[in-house]
KEROTOR-559550 format. One record per residue (C-alpha): residue number from 0; x, y, z. Coordinates in pm, 1 decimal, always signed. Layout:
N
 margu        X        Y        Z
   NUM        X        Y        Z
...
//
This chain:
268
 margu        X        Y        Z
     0 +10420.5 +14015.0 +10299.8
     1 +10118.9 +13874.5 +10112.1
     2  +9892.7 +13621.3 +10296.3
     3  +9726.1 +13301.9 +10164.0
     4  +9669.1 +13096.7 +10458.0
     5  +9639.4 +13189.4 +10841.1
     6  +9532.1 +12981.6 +11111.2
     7  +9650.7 +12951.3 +11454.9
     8  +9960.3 +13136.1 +11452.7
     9 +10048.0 +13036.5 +11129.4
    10 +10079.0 +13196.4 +10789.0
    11 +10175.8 +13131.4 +10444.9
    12 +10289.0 +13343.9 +10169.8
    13 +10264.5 +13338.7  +9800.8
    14 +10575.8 +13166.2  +9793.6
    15 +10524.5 +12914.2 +10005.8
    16 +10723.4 +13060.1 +10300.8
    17 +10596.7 +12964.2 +10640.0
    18 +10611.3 +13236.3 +10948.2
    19 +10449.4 +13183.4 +11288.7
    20 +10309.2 +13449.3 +11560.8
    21 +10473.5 +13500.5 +11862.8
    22 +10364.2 +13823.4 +12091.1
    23 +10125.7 +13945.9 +11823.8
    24 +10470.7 +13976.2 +11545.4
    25 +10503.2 +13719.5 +11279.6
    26 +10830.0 +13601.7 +11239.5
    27 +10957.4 +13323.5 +10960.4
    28 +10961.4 +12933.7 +11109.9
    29 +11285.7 +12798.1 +11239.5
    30 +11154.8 +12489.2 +10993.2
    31 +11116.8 +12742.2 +10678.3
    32 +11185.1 +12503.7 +10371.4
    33 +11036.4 +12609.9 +10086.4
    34 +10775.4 +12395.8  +9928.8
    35 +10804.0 +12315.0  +9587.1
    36 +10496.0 +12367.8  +9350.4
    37 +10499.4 +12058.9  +9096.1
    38 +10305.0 +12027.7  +8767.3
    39 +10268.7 +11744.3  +8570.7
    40 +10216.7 +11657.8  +8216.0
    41 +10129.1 +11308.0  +8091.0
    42 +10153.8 +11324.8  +7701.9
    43 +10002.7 +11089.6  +7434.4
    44  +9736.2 +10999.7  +7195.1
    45  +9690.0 +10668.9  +7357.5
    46  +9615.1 +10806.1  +7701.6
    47  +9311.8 +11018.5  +7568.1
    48  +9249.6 +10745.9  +7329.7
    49  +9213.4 +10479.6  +7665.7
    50  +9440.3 +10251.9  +7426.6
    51  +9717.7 +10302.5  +7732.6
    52  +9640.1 +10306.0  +8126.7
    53  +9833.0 +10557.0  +8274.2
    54 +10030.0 +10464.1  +8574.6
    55 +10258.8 +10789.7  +8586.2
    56 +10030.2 +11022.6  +8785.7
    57 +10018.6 +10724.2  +9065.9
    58 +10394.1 +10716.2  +9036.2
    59 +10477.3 +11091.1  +9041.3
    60 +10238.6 +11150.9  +9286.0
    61 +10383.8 +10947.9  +9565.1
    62 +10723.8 +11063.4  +9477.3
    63 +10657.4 +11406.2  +9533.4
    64 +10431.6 +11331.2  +9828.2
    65 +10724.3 +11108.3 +10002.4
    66 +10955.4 +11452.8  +9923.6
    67 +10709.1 +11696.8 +10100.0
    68 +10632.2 +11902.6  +9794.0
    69 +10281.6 +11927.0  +9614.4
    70 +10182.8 +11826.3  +9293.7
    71  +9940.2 +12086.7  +9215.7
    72  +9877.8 +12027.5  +8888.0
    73  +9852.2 +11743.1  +8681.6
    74  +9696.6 +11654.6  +8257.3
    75  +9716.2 +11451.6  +7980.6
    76  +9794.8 +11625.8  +7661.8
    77  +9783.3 +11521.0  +7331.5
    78  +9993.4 +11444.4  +7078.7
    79  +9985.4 +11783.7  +6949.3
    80 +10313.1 +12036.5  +6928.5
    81 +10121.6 +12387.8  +6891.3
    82  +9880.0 +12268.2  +7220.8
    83 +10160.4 +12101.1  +7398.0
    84 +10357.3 +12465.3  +7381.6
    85 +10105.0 +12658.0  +7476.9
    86 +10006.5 +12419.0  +7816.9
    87 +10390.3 +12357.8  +7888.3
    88 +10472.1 +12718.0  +7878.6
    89 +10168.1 +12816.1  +8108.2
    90 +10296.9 +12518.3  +8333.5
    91 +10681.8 +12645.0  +8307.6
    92 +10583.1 +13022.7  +8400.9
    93 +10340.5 +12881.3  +8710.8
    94 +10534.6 +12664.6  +8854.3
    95 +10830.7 +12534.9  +9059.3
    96 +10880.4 +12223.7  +8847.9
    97 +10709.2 +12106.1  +8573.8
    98 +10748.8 +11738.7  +8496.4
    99 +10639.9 +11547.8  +8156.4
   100 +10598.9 +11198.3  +8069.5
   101 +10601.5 +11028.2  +7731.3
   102 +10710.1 +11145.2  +7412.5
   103 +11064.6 +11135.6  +7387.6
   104 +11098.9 +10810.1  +7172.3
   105 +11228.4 +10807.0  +6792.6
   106 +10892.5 +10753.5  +6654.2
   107 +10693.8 +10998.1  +6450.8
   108 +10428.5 +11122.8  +6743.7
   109 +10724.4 +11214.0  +6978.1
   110 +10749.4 +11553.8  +6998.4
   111 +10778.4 +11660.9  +7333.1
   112 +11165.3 +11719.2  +7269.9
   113 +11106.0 +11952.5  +7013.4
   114 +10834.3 +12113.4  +7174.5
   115 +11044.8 +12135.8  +7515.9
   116 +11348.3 +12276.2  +7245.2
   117 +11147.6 +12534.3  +7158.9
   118 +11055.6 +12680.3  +7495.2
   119 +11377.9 +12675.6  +7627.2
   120 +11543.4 +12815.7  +7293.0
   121 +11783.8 +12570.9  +7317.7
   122 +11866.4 +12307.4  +6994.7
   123 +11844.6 +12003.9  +6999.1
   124 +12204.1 +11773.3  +7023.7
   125 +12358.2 +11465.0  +7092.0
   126 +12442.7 +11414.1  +7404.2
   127 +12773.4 +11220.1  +7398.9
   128 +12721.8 +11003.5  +7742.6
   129 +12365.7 +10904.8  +7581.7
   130 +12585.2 +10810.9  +7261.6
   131 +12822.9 +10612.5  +7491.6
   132 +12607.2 +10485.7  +7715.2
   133 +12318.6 +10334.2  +7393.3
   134 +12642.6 +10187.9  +7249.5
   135 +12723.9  +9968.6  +7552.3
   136 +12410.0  +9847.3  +7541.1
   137 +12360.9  +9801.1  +7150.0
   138 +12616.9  +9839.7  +6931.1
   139 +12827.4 +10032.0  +6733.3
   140 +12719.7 +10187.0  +6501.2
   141 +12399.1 +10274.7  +6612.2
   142 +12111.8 +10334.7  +6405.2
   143 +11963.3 +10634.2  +6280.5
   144 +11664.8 +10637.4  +6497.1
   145 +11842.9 +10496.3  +6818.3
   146 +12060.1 +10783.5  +6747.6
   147 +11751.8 +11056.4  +6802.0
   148 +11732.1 +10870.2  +7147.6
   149 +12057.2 +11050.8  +7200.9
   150 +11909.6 +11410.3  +7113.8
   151 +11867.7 +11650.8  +7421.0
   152 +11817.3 +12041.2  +7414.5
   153 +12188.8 +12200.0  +7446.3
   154 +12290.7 +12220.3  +7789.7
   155 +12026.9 +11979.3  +7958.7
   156 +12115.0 +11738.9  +8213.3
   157 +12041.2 +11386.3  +8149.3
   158 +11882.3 +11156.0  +8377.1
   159 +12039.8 +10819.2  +8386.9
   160 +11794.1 +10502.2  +8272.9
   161 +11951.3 +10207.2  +8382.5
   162 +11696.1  +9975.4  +8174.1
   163 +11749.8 +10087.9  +7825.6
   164 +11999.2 +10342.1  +7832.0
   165 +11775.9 +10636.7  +7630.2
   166 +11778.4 +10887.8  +7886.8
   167 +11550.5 +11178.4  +8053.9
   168 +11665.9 +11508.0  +8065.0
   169 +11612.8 +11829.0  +8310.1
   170 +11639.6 +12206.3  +8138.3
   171 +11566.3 +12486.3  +8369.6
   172 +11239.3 +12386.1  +8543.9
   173 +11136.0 +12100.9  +8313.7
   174 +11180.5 +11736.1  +8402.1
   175 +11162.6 +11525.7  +8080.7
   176 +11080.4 +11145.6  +8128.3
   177 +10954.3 +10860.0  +7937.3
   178 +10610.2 +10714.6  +7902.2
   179 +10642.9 +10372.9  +7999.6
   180 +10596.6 +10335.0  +8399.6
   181 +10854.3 +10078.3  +8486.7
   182 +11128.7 +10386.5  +8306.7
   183 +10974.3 +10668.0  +8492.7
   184 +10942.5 +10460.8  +8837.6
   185 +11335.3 +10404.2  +8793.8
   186 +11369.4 +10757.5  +8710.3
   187 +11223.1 +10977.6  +8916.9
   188 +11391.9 +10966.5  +9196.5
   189 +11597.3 +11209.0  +9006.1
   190 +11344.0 +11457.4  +9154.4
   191 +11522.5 +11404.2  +9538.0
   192 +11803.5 +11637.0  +9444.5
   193 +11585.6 +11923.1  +9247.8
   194 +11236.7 +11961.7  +9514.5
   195 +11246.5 +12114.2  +9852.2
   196 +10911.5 +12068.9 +10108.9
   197 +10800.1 +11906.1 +10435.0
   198 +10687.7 +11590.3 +10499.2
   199 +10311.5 +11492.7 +10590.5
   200 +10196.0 +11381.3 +10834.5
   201  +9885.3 +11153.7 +10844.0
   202  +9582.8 +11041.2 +11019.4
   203  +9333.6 +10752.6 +10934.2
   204  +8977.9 +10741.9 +11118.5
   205  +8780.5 +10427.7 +10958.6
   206  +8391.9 +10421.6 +11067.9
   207  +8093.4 +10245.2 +10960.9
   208  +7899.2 +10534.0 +10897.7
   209  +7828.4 +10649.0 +10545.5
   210  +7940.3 +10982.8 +10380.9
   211  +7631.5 +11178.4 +10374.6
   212  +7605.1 +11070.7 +10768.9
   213  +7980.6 +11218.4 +10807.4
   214  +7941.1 +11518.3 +10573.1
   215  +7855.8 +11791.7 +10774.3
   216  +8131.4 +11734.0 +11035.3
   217  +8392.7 +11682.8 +10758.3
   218  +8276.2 +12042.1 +10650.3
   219  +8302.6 +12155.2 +11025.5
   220  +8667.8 +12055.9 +11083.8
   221  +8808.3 +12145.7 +10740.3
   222  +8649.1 +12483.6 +10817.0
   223  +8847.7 +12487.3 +11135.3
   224  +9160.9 +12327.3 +11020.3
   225  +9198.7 +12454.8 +10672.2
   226  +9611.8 +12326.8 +10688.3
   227  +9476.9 +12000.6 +10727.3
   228  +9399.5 +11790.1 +10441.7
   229  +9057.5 +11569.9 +10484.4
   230  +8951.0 +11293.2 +10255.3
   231  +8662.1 +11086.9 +10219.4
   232  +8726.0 +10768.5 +10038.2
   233  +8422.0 +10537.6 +10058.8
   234  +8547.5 +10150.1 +10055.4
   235  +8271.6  +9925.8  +9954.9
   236  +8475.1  +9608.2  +9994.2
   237  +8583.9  +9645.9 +10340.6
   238  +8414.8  +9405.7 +10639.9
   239  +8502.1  +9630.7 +10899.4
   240  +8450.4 +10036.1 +10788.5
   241  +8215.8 +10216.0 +10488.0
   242  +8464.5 +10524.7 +10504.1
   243  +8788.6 +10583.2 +10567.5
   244  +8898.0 +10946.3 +10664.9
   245  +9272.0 +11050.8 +10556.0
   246  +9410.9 +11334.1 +10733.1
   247  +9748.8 +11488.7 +10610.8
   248  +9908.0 +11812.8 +10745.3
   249 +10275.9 +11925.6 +10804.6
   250 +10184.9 +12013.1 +11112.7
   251 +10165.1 +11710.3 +11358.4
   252  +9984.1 +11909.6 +11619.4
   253  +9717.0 +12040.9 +11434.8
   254  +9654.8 +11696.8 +11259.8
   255  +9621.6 +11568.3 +11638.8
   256  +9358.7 +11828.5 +11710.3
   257  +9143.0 +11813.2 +11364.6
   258  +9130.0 +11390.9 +11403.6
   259  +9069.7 +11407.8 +11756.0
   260  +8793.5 +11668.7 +11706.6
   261  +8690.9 +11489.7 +11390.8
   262  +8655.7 +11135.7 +11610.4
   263  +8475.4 +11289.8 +11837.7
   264  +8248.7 +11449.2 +11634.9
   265  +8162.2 +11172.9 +11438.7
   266  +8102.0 +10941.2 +11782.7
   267  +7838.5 +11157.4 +11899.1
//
């Protein structure tokens, strides 16, 4: 059994797998859901270009925060086929999930279906619900390009979008979304049936000190409580607070020891 992280009876493996000490043996947690590892991969020109404000990291983020996994990766890649391959693949192969936004249109810079084709080594085809479903909302016969909305590697399941009927897809590991936030808010919660995890649980300490006066006992308690997640998010237009602290964990009692250490340490 490989360790990553030990502290106070508690370890976690490479795979995410928790076990606790009991009479000097570790044995796995009665609570021993697996925690998925999510990457993802906002894709366009426009992004890097600052022609387009992303929104999707915001959105995916608190999706898979609300589901107890961890986004542990996220990056905004170009419009570029041979770069997006090489990044996707690394992201596929590292992984849980791997979850991409943008680039699925019927215009001529949208090429994460082909790329996401190509890893997979499954073709490209119409998907006959997407057919159905573009139809209802259309018109028959569709046109050419509304057709390529339609195209989906072989075998992929398709997420449903209720607002303009071009749908998503999932193939193996790889969630496949549009670009345009008000689609992938509507979307995602196609995630609920594919990630497993533990919910946070959080902390907030607001003070009127400044960082650099809180620093060195942030240091001191993440030291000690290395499970526990600290922030320190300055807020310049508050009336009551310079800081607020954020403390997340899985663990509600060892988020109830770091803030109350973390209170006290900062009241002395």
């Amino acid at each position: 059994m490989a360790k990553t992280t030990a502290h106070r009876g508690l370890l976690f493996t490479k795979d995410r797998q928790l076990f606790t000490m009991e009479d000097g043996i570790w044995n796995m947690a009665s609570d021993n859901t697996k925690i998925s590892s999510v990457a993802l991969a906002v894709i366009g020109d426009e992004v890097l270009l600052g022609e387009v404000k992303d929104r999707n990291i915001d959105i995916i983020s608190r999706e898979v925060f609300r589901l107890g996994s961890d986004l542990s990766y996220a990056c905004v890649l170009p419009d570029d086929p041979e770069f997006m391959f090489e990044h996707l693949l690394w992201m596929k192969e590292r992984f849980d999930w791997v979850v991409t936004t943008g680039g699925i249109g019927a215009t001529h810079d949208d090429l994460t279906k082909q790329v996401v084709s190509r890893i997979t080594g499954k073709p490209l085809v119409e998907a006959p619900e997407a057919i159905q479903a573009l139809e209802n909302r259309i018109g028959s016969p569709l046109p050419e390009r509304v057709r390529e909305l339609a195209l989906v590697p072989e075998g992929a399941e398709l997420i449903t979008n209720e607002l303009t009927a071009a749908p998503g897809f999932i193939i193996e590991n790889l969630m496949v979304l549009p670009g345009i936030p008000s689609l992938v808010e509507s979307m995602v919660t196609a995630l609920e049936t594919k990630l497993s995890g533990r919910p946070f649980h959080t902390g907030v300490i607001l003070t009127m000190l400044r960082e650099s006066q809180v620093a060195q006992s942030l240091e001191y308690v993440q030291a000690k409580y290395p499970l526990v997640k600290i922030g320190s998010y300055p807020e310049m237009a508050a009336s009551d607070h310079r800081v607020r602290l954020v403390l997340r964990s899985r663990d509600p009692d060892l988020l109830l020891e770091a803030k109350k250490l973390l209170q006290k340490r900062i009241e002395q």
